[in-house]
N, C-alpha and C positions, 0 to 999 in steps of 0.2 A: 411266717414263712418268708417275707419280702427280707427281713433282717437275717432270713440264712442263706439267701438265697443273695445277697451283696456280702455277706461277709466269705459264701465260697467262692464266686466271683474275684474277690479282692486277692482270695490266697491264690488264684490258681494265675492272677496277672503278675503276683509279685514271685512267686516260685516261676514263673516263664523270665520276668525280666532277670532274675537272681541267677538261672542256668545261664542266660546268655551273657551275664557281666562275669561268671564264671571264666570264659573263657574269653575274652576281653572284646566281648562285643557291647554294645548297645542298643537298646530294644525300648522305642516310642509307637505308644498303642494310642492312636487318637480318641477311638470313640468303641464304644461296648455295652452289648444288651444281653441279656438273660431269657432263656425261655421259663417258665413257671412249670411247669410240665413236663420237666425233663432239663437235665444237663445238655442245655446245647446254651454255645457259645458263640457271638458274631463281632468281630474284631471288623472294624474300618480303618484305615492307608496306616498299615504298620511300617515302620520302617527301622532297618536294622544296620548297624555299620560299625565298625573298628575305631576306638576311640581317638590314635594315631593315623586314622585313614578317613574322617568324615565325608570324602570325598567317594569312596568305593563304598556303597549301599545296596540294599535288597531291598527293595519296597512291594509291598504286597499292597492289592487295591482293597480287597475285601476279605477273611477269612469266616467258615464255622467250624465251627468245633463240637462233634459229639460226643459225651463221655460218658461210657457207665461202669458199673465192679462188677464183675463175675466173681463167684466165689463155688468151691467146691469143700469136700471137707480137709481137705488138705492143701489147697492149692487156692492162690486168688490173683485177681490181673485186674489190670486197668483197661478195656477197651473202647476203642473210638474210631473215628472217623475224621477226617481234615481234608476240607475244599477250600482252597485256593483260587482266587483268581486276580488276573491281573499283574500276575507277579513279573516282575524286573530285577533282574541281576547284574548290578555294575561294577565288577571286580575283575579289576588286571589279573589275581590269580586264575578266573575262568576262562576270560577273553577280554580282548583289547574292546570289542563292541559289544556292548550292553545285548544280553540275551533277557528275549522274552516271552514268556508265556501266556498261553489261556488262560486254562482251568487245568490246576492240578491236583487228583484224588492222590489221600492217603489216609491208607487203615493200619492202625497198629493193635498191637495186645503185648502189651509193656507186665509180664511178669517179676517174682522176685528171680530165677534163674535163666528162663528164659524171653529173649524181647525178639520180637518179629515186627516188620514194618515193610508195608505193600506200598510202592510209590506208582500210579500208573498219571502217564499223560499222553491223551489220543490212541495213540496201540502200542504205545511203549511202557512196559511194564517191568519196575525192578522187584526185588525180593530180599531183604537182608535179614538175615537170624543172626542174636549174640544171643549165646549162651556164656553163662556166668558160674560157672561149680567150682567145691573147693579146691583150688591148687593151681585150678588152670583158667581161659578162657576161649571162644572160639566166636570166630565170624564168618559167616556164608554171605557170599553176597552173588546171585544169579540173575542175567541181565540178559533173555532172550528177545531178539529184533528182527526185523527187514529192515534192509540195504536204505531202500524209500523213505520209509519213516524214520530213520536215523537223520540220512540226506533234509529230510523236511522241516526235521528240528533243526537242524547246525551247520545247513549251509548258508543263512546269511552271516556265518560268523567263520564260514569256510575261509582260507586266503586264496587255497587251490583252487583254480578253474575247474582242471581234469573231477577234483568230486563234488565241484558244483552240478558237474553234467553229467553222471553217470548217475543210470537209471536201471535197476536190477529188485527184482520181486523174492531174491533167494536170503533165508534164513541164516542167518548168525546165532549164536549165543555166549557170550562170557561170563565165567564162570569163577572165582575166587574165593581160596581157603584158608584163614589162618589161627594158628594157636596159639597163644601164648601162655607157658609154664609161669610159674611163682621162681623157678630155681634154674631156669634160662633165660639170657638175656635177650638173646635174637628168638621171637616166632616163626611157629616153620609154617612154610609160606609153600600156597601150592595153586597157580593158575593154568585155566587151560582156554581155547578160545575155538569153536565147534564152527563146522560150516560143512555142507553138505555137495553144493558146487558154489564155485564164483564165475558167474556167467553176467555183463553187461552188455549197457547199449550205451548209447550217447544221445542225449536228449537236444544236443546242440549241434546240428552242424559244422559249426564255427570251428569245434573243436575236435580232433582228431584223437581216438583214444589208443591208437598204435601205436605202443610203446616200444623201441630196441633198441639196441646198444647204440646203433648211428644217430638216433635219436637222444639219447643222454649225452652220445658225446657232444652233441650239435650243440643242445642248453651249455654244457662245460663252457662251449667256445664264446658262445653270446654273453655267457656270466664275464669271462676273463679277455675278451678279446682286445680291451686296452691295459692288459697286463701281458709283461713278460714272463713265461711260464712255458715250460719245456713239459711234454707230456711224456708221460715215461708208461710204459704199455708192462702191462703183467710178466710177462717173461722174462725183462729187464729187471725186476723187484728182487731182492735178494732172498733166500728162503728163509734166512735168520730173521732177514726185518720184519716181512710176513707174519713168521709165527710168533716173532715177540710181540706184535702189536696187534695181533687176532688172541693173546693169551691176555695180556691186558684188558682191552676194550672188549671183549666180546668172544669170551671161550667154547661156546655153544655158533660160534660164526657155522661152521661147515655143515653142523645138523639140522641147526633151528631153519623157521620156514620163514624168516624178515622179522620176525619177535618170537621176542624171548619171552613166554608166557611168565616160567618162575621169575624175574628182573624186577615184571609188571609187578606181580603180587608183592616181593617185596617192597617195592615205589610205594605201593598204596599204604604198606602197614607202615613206613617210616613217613611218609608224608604227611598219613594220618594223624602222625605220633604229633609231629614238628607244626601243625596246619603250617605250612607251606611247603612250596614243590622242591625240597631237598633233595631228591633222587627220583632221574628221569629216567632210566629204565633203557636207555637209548642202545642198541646192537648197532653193528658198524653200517649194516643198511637201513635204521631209520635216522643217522648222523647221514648219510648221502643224500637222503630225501632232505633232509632238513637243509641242505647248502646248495641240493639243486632246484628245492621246488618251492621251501617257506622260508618264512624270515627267522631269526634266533629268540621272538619273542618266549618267555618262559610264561606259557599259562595251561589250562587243561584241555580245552580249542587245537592248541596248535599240539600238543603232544598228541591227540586222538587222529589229528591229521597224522602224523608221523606213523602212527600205526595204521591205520589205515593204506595210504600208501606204500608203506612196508609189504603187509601183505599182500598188495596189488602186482607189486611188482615183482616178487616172486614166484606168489602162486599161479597167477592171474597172466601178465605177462611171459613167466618163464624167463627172466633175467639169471641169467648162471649167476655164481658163486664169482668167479674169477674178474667178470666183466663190474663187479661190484666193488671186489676189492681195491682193482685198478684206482677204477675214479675216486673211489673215496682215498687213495693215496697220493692223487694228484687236486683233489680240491680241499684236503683238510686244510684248518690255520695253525701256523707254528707260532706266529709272533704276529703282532700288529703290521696289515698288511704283506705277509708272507704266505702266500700261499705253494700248496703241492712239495711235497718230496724233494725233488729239486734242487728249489729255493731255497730248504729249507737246512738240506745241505752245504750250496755256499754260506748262507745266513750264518748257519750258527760254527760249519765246521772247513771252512774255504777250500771242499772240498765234492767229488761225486759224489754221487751217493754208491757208486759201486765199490765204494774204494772205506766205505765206513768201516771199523772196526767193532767190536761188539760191545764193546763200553762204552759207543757212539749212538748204536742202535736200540740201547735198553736207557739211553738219554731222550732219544727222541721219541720212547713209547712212554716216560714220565712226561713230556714237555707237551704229549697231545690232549688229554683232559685238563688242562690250565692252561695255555699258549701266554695268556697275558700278566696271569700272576708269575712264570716264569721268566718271558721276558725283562716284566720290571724287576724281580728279585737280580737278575742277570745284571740292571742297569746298576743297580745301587750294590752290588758286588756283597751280598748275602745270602 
Protein backbone atom coordinates (compact mmCIF):
# COMPACT_ATOMS: atom_id res chain seq x y z
CA UNK A 1 0.00 0.00 0.00
CA UNK A 2 2.91 2.51 1.15
CA UNK A 3 4.49 1.86 -2.50
CA UNK A 4 0.99 3.01 -4.16
CA UNK A 5 0.38 5.24 -2.08
CA UNK A 6 4.03 7.22 -3.19
CA UNK A 7 3.98 6.26 -6.54
CA UNK A 8 0.15 8.13 -6.79
CA UNK A 9 1.57 10.90 -4.90
CA UNK A 10 4.63 11.06 -7.24
CA UNK A 11 2.10 11.29 -10.42
CA UNK A 12 -0.26 13.67 -9.08
CA UNK A 13 2.98 16.21 -8.08
CA UNK A 14 4.46 15.65 -11.58
CA UNK A 15 1.02 15.98 -13.72
CA UNK A 16 0.64 19.44 -11.30
CA UNK A 17 4.10 20.63 -12.01
CA UNK A 18 3.68 19.40 -15.86
CA UNK A 19 0.28 21.66 -16.17
CA UNK A 20 1.98 24.60 -14.78
CA UNK A 21 5.27 24.30 -17.06
CA UNK A 22 2.60 23.92 -19.71
CA UNK A 23 1.88 27.31 -19.59
CA UNK A 24 5.16 28.70 -18.78
CA UNK A 25 5.02 28.80 -15.03
CA UNK A 26 6.96 27.13 -12.38
CA UNK A 27 5.84 25.21 -9.71
CA UNK A 28 8.37 24.27 -6.26
CA UNK A 29 6.53 22.02 -3.81
CA UNK A 30 8.86 21.90 -0.72
CA UNK A 31 7.50 19.34 1.47
CA UNK A 32 4.38 16.56 1.05
CA UNK A 33 2.53 13.86 3.14
CA UNK A 34 -0.14 11.40 2.22
CA UNK A 35 -3.01 10.35 4.29
CA UNK A 36 -3.27 6.18 4.15
CA UNK A 37 -7.01 6.37 4.39
CA UNK A 38 -7.97 8.28 1.90
CA UNK A 39 -6.61 10.59 -1.11
CA UNK A 40 -5.77 13.62 0.77
CA UNK A 41 -2.85 15.61 -0.04
CA UNK A 42 -0.86 18.28 2.12
CA UNK A 43 1.65 20.55 0.20
CA UNK A 44 3.95 22.99 2.52
CA UNK A 45 5.25 26.86 0.90
CA UNK A 46 4.50 26.10 -2.78
CA UNK A 47 5.65 28.44 -4.82
CA UNK A 48 4.94 29.30 -8.33
CA UNK A 49 6.25 31.97 -10.83
CA UNK A 50 6.97 32.78 -14.54
CA UNK A 51 10.34 31.64 -15.70
CA UNK A 52 11.01 35.25 -17.37
CA UNK A 53 9.60 36.78 -14.14
CA UNK A 54 11.21 35.04 -10.96
CA UNK A 55 10.50 37.99 -9.46
CA UNK A 56 6.52 37.93 -9.69
CA UNK A 57 5.35 34.85 -7.56
CA UNK A 58 2.32 33.22 -5.79
CA UNK A 59 3.50 31.44 -2.78
CA UNK A 60 1.10 29.37 -0.88
CA UNK A 61 1.95 28.68 2.87
CA UNK A 62 0.18 25.29 3.24
CA UNK A 63 -2.28 23.51 0.93
CA UNK A 64 -4.75 19.99 1.17
CA UNK A 65 -5.95 18.49 -1.29
CA UNK A 66 -8.89 16.01 -1.18
CA UNK A 67 -9.44 13.68 -4.05
CA UNK A 68 -11.85 10.96 -4.98
CA UNK A 69 -13.68 9.24 -8.45
CA UNK A 70 -17.21 9.26 -8.79
CA UNK A 71 -18.24 7.07 -11.19
CA UNK A 72 -21.77 6.32 -12.62
CA UNK A 73 -22.63 4.02 -15.46
CA UNK A 74 -21.90 6.37 -17.99
CA UNK A 75 -20.37 9.21 -16.56
CA UNK A 76 -17.24 9.68 -14.13
CA UNK A 77 -15.44 12.85 -12.57
CA UNK A 78 -12.67 13.68 -10.45
CA UNK A 79 -13.96 15.42 -7.23
CA UNK A 80 -12.17 17.36 -4.42
CA UNK A 81 -11.64 19.75 -2.31
CA UNK A 82 -8.60 22.46 -1.92
CA UNK A 83 -7.76 24.62 1.26
CA UNK A 84 -5.38 27.08 0.84
CA UNK A 85 -3.74 29.05 3.21
CA UNK A 86 -1.45 31.70 3.50
CA UNK A 87 -1.51 32.42 0.04
CA UNK A 88 0.46 35.62 -1.63
CA UNK A 89 0.17 36.99 -4.91
CA UNK A 90 2.91 39.15 -6.34
CA UNK A 91 2.17 39.97 -9.80
CA UNK A 92 2.24 43.38 -11.60
CA UNK A 93 -0.47 41.75 -13.71
CA UNK A 94 -2.90 41.68 -10.45
CA UNK A 95 -1.46 44.57 -8.54
CA UNK A 96 1.31 46.73 -8.03
CA UNK A 97 1.00 45.54 -4.10
CA UNK A 98 1.34 42.16 -3.26
CA UNK A 99 -2.34 40.71 -2.32
CA UNK A 100 -2.95 38.52 0.43
CA UNK A 101 -4.90 36.00 1.62
CA UNK A 102 -6.17 33.69 4.51
CA UNK A 103 -7.76 30.71 3.85
CA UNK A 104 -9.12 29.94 0.51
CA UNK A 105 -11.85 26.94 -0.17
CA UNK A 106 -12.22 25.31 -3.33
CA UNK A 107 -14.37 22.49 -4.59
CA UNK A 108 -14.28 21.11 -8.01
CA UNK A 109 -15.71 18.17 -10.05
CA UNK A 110 -13.47 18.04 -13.05
CA UNK A 111 -15.56 15.78 -15.55
CA UNK A 112 -14.87 14.55 -19.08
CA UNK A 113 -17.41 17.29 -20.62
CA UNK A 114 -18.20 19.22 -18.01
CA UNK A 115 -15.81 21.06 -15.07
CA UNK A 116 -17.22 23.14 -12.37
CA UNK A 117 -15.11 24.74 -9.72
CA UNK A 118 -16.51 26.76 -6.45
CA UNK A 119 -13.86 29.28 -5.22
CA UNK A 120 -15.16 30.78 -1.85
CA UNK A 121 -12.93 33.20 0.47
CA UNK A 122 -14.76 34.58 3.68
CA UNK A 123 -18.32 35.47 1.92
CA UNK A 124 -16.97 35.83 -1.35
CA UNK A 125 -17.96 33.19 -3.37
CA UNK A 126 -17.23 32.46 -7.43
CA UNK A 127 -18.78 29.65 -9.59
CA UNK A 128 -17.20 28.76 -12.93
CA UNK A 129 -18.61 25.95 -15.26
CA UNK A 130 -16.74 24.76 -18.83
CA UNK A 131 -18.40 22.81 -20.62
CA UNK A 132 -16.60 20.84 -23.35
CA UNK A 133 -18.97 19.29 -26.31
CA UNK A 134 -18.29 18.43 -29.73
CA UNK A 135 -18.07 21.55 -31.90
CA UNK A 136 -18.12 24.13 -29.42
CA UNK A 137 -17.12 25.13 -25.89
CA UNK A 138 -18.69 27.37 -22.97
CA UNK A 139 -17.75 29.17 -19.86
CA UNK A 140 -20.11 30.65 -17.04
CA UNK A 141 -18.45 32.21 -14.68
CA UNK A 142 -20.93 34.05 -11.65
CA UNK A 143 -19.57 36.16 -9.25
CA UNK A 144 -22.21 37.28 -6.61
CA UNK A 145 -20.89 39.95 -3.66
CA UNK A 146 -21.46 42.84 -1.16
CA UNK A 147 -20.05 46.13 -1.69
CA UNK A 148 -17.96 45.43 2.04
CA UNK A 149 -16.68 42.30 1.29
CA UNK A 150 -15.42 43.12 -2.01
CA UNK A 151 -14.06 46.76 -0.24
CA UNK A 152 -12.34 44.23 2.57
CA UNK A 153 -10.58 42.09 0.13
CA UNK A 154 -9.03 45.01 -2.20
CA UNK A 155 -8.92 47.94 -0.53
CA UNK A 156 -5.33 47.72 0.53
CA UNK A 157 -4.43 47.34 -3.00
CA UNK A 158 -7.32 50.22 -3.75
CA UNK A 159 -5.12 53.56 -4.97
CA UNK A 160 -8.75 55.42 -4.66
CA UNK A 161 -9.44 56.94 -1.54
CA UNK A 162 -13.15 57.64 -2.46
CA UNK A 163 -13.57 53.34 -2.41
CA UNK A 164 -11.32 52.93 0.31
CA UNK A 165 -14.26 54.67 2.40
CA UNK A 166 -17.31 53.77 0.95
CA UNK A 167 -19.27 51.45 3.08
CA UNK A 168 -22.58 49.97 1.62
CA UNK A 169 -24.33 46.40 2.76
CA UNK A 170 -26.12 46.23 -1.06
CA UNK A 171 -25.62 43.29 -3.33
CA UNK A 172 -23.94 43.17 -6.67
CA UNK A 173 -23.50 40.22 -9.02
CA UNK A 174 -21.39 39.57 -12.20
CA UNK A 175 -22.22 37.44 -14.34
CA UNK A 176 -20.14 36.11 -17.70
CA UNK A 177 -20.95 34.09 -20.87
CA UNK A 178 -19.00 32.71 -23.54
CA UNK A 179 -18.90 30.31 -26.37
CA UNK A 180 -16.57 29.46 -28.44
CA UNK A 181 -17.44 27.40 -32.04
CA UNK A 182 -14.70 25.00 -33.82
CA UNK A 183 -15.71 27.11 -37.09
CA UNK A 184 -15.77 30.89 -35.58
CA UNK A 185 -12.98 32.66 -34.67
CA UNK A 186 -14.30 35.31 -32.25
CA UNK A 187 -16.64 33.73 -29.09
CA UNK A 188 -19.78 35.31 -28.60
CA UNK A 189 -19.45 36.89 -25.52
CA UNK A 190 -22.18 38.04 -23.13
CA UNK A 191 -21.86 39.95 -19.77
CA UNK A 192 -24.06 41.53 -17.48
CA UNK A 193 -23.40 43.22 -14.06
CA UNK A 194 -26.93 43.05 -11.53
CA UNK A 195 -27.52 45.44 -8.51
CA UNK A 196 -30.59 46.11 -6.86
CA UNK A 197 -29.84 49.74 -5.36
CA UNK A 198 -26.35 51.62 -4.87
CA UNK A 199 -26.78 53.31 -1.82
CA UNK A 200 -23.38 54.38 0.39
CA UNK A 201 -21.93 56.00 3.35
CA UNK A 202 -18.54 57.24 3.99
CA UNK A 203 -16.63 55.41 6.62
CA UNK A 204 -14.22 58.47 6.78
CA UNK A 205 -14.96 61.73 7.62
CA UNK A 206 -11.88 62.99 6.00
CA UNK A 207 -13.39 62.30 2.86
CA UNK A 208 -16.29 63.67 1.12
CA UNK A 209 -18.35 61.41 -1.11
CA UNK A 210 -20.18 64.36 -3.00
CA UNK A 211 -19.41 63.84 -6.29
CA UNK A 212 -20.41 66.82 -9.17
CA UNK A 213 -19.53 68.30 -11.98
CA UNK A 214 -17.71 71.37 -10.05
CA UNK A 215 -16.14 68.76 -8.30
CA UNK A 216 -14.43 66.94 -11.31
CA UNK A 217 -13.78 70.13 -12.75
CA UNK A 218 -11.90 71.21 -9.49
CA UNK A 219 -9.65 67.72 -9.64
CA UNK A 220 -9.18 68.72 -13.86
CA UNK A 221 -7.79 72.06 -12.40
CA UNK A 222 -5.34 70.59 -9.51
CA UNK A 223 -4.26 67.82 -12.03
CA UNK A 224 -3.21 70.60 -14.76
CA UNK A 225 -2.89 73.74 -13.04
CA UNK A 226 0.76 74.09 -14.06
CA UNK A 227 -0.12 73.40 -17.41
CA UNK A 228 -1.31 75.60 -20.17
CA UNK A 229 -4.77 74.15 -21.20
CA UNK A 230 -7.67 75.93 -22.44
CA UNK A 231 -10.94 74.28 -21.32
CA UNK A 232 -13.27 73.93 -24.05
CA UNK A 233 -16.98 73.23 -22.57
CA UNK A 234 -19.44 70.79 -24.53
CA UNK A 235 -21.32 73.14 -26.51
CA UNK A 236 -17.99 74.44 -28.15
CA UNK A 237 -17.20 70.55 -29.33
CA UNK A 238 -18.09 69.96 -32.76
CA UNK A 239 -20.83 67.37 -33.40
CA UNK A 240 -18.66 65.57 -36.02
CA UNK A 241 -15.63 65.27 -33.50
CA UNK A 242 -18.20 64.04 -30.78
CA UNK A 243 -19.63 61.40 -32.84
CA UNK A 244 -16.34 60.26 -34.56
CA UNK A 245 -14.73 59.82 -31.32
CA UNK A 246 -17.81 58.23 -29.25
CA UNK A 247 -18.07 55.80 -32.55
CA UNK A 248 -14.49 54.87 -32.20
CA UNK A 249 -13.69 54.61 -28.48
CA UNK A 250 -16.87 53.67 -27.20
CA UNK A 251 -20.28 53.12 -29.42
CA UNK A 252 -22.55 52.08 -26.72
CA UNK A 253 -21.34 55.81 -24.82
CA UNK A 254 -25.11 57.17 -24.85
CA UNK A 255 -26.82 53.93 -23.60
CA UNK A 256 -24.39 52.10 -21.43
CA UNK A 257 -24.62 52.88 -17.65
CA UNK A 258 -20.26 53.74 -17.31
CA UNK A 259 -19.55 49.97 -18.65
CA UNK A 260 -19.76 48.28 -21.13
CA UNK A 261 -20.91 44.83 -19.72
CA UNK A 262 -20.41 43.01 -23.44
CA UNK A 263 -16.32 44.94 -23.79
CA UNK A 264 -15.94 43.36 -20.24
CA UNK A 265 -16.79 39.71 -21.47
CA UNK A 266 -14.82 40.14 -24.27
CA UNK A 267 -11.55 41.47 -22.32
CA UNK A 268 -11.85 38.36 -20.28
CA UNK A 269 -12.19 35.87 -23.29
CA UNK A 270 -9.00 37.62 -25.05
CA UNK A 271 -7.11 38.12 -22.08
CA UNK A 272 -7.70 34.79 -21.13
CA UNK A 273 -6.57 33.58 -24.51
CA UNK A 274 -3.19 36.00 -24.55
CA UNK A 275 -2.58 35.53 -20.15
CA UNK A 276 -2.11 38.99 -20.20
CA UNK A 277 -4.20 42.24 -20.14
CA UNK A 278 -4.47 42.69 -23.98
CA UNK A 279 -7.87 44.28 -23.93
CA UNK A 280 -9.06 46.79 -21.31
CA UNK A 281 -12.55 46.95 -21.98
CA UNK A 282 -12.16 50.75 -21.17
CA UNK A 283 -15.79 53.22 -22.31
CA UNK A 284 -15.04 56.69 -22.51
CA UNK A 285 -16.00 57.11 -18.79
CA UNK A 286 -13.87 54.61 -17.28
CA UNK A 287 -10.80 56.40 -19.44
CA UNK A 288 -12.05 59.75 -17.42
CA UNK A 289 -11.84 57.89 -14.05
CA UNK A 290 -8.57 56.48 -14.96
CA UNK A 291 -6.84 60.36 -15.69
CA UNK A 292 -8.91 61.81 -13.10
CA UNK A 293 -8.87 59.58 -10.14
CA UNK A 294 -5.92 56.54 -10.92
CA UNK A 295 -2.68 56.13 -12.20
CA UNK A 296 -2.21 54.28 -16.00
CA UNK A 297 -0.79 51.29 -14.21
CA UNK A 298 -2.15 48.18 -16.30
CA UNK A 299 -3.14 45.34 -13.84
CA UNK A 300 -6.58 43.80 -12.65
CA UNK A 301 -6.60 46.15 -9.13
CA UNK A 302 -6.76 49.19 -11.12
CA UNK A 303 -9.03 48.03 -14.08
CA UNK A 304 -11.68 46.93 -11.20
CA UNK A 305 -11.22 50.32 -9.78
CA UNK A 306 -12.01 51.76 -13.10
CA UNK A 307 -15.23 49.95 -13.10
CA UNK A 308 -16.10 50.49 -10.17
CA UNK A 309 -15.90 54.05 -10.20
CA UNK A 310 -17.52 54.02 -13.56
CA UNK A 311 -20.55 52.83 -12.31
CA UNK A 312 -20.32 55.12 -9.17
CA UNK A 313 -20.49 57.77 -11.07
CA UNK A 314 -23.15 57.35 -13.22
CA UNK A 315 -25.52 55.49 -11.53
CA UNK A 316 -24.71 56.53 -8.08
CA UNK A 317 -23.80 60.03 -8.56
CA UNK A 318 -25.88 60.83 -11.52
CA UNK A 319 -23.03 62.48 -13.69
CA UNK A 320 -24.88 63.24 -17.16
CA UNK A 321 -23.52 62.01 -20.36
CA UNK A 322 -22.43 65.56 -21.65
CA UNK A 323 -20.57 66.69 -18.47
CA UNK A 324 -18.43 63.39 -19.15
CA UNK A 325 -17.85 63.77 -22.55
CA UNK A 326 -16.57 67.34 -21.94
CA UNK A 327 -13.70 66.33 -19.58
CA UNK A 328 -12.66 63.39 -20.96
CA UNK A 329 -12.18 65.71 -24.28
CA UNK A 330 -10.19 68.16 -22.47
CA UNK A 331 -8.06 65.79 -20.23
CA UNK A 332 -7.36 62.96 -22.79
CA UNK A 333 -3.32 62.74 -24.15
CA UNK A 334 -2.54 63.27 -27.69
CA UNK A 335 1.14 63.27 -27.69
CA UNK A 336 3.66 63.20 -24.83
CA UNK A 337 2.84 65.87 -22.68
CA UNK A 338 -0.17 67.30 -24.66
CA UNK A 339 -2.94 67.29 -23.22
CA UNK A 340 -6.98 68.34 -23.99
CA UNK A 341 -8.47 69.06 -27.34
CA UNK A 342 -7.10 72.32 -27.66
CA UNK A 343 -3.49 71.53 -27.50
CA UNK A 344 -3.90 69.09 -29.35
CA UNK A 345 -5.11 71.11 -32.17
CA UNK A 346 -2.22 73.70 -32.28
CA UNK A 347 0.01 70.40 -31.72
CA UNK A 348 -0.64 68.66 -34.38
CA UNK A 349 -2.79 71.00 -36.82
CA UNK A 350 -1.62 74.89 -35.92
CA UNK A 351 -4.96 75.33 -35.75
CA UNK A 352 -8.63 75.61 -33.49
CA UNK A 353 -10.16 73.11 -33.01
CA UNK A 354 -13.33 74.74 -34.43
CA UNK A 355 -11.98 75.13 -37.63
CA UNK A 356 -10.89 71.23 -38.04
CA UNK A 357 -11.89 69.62 -41.17
CA UNK A 358 -12.91 66.10 -41.21
CA UNK A 359 -9.86 64.33 -42.23
CA UNK A 360 -8.52 66.13 -39.25
CA UNK A 361 -11.09 64.83 -36.91
CA UNK A 362 -11.07 61.16 -38.00
CA UNK A 363 -6.92 61.71 -37.40
CA UNK A 364 -7.42 62.62 -34.09
CA UNK A 365 -10.05 59.69 -33.27
CA UNK A 366 -6.95 57.28 -34.79
CA UNK A 367 -4.17 59.30 -32.75
CA UNK A 368 -6.48 58.89 -29.30
CA UNK A 369 -5.84 55.01 -28.35
CA UNK A 370 -1.95 55.24 -29.17
CA UNK A 371 -0.96 59.12 -28.39
CA UNK A 372 2.73 57.80 -28.25
CA UNK A 373 3.10 55.27 -30.85
CA UNK A 374 1.68 58.02 -33.15
CA UNK A 375 3.64 60.66 -32.11
CA UNK A 376 6.86 58.75 -32.54
CA UNK A 377 5.74 57.25 -35.93
CA UNK A 378 4.98 61.23 -36.68
CA UNK A 379 8.87 61.90 -35.49
CA UNK A 380 10.51 59.42 -37.67
CA UNK A 381 8.21 60.43 -40.61
CA UNK A 382 6.62 56.68 -41.17
Amino acid sequence: MECINNWLISKIINRTIHYFKKYGLVCKIEDYSINKHRVSLYFNEITIFQKDRPNEIVNIGSAKCTISLFRSLFNWAVVGEISLKNLTCQMNIISAIPLRFGTVAIAFRIGKKIKLVGIDYGKISCLLQLTSKKGYKELIIDLPFKWNDFRDLLSPNFSSEILKNLWSEDKLQLQVYLKKTNNIKNPYVYAKIFYDNLSFNDISKEISIDIDKDYLISLFDEKFKHRNIEYIVYEDISEDLINTIICTEDPMFWVHKGVATEFIGLAIAVNFKEQRIARGASTITMQLIRNLFLSHDRNIIRKTEEVALALLLENYYKIDKKTIIELYFNIIEFAPEVYGLSNACYFYFDKKHSDLTLEEVVTLSYIIPRPKHFYAALILNN
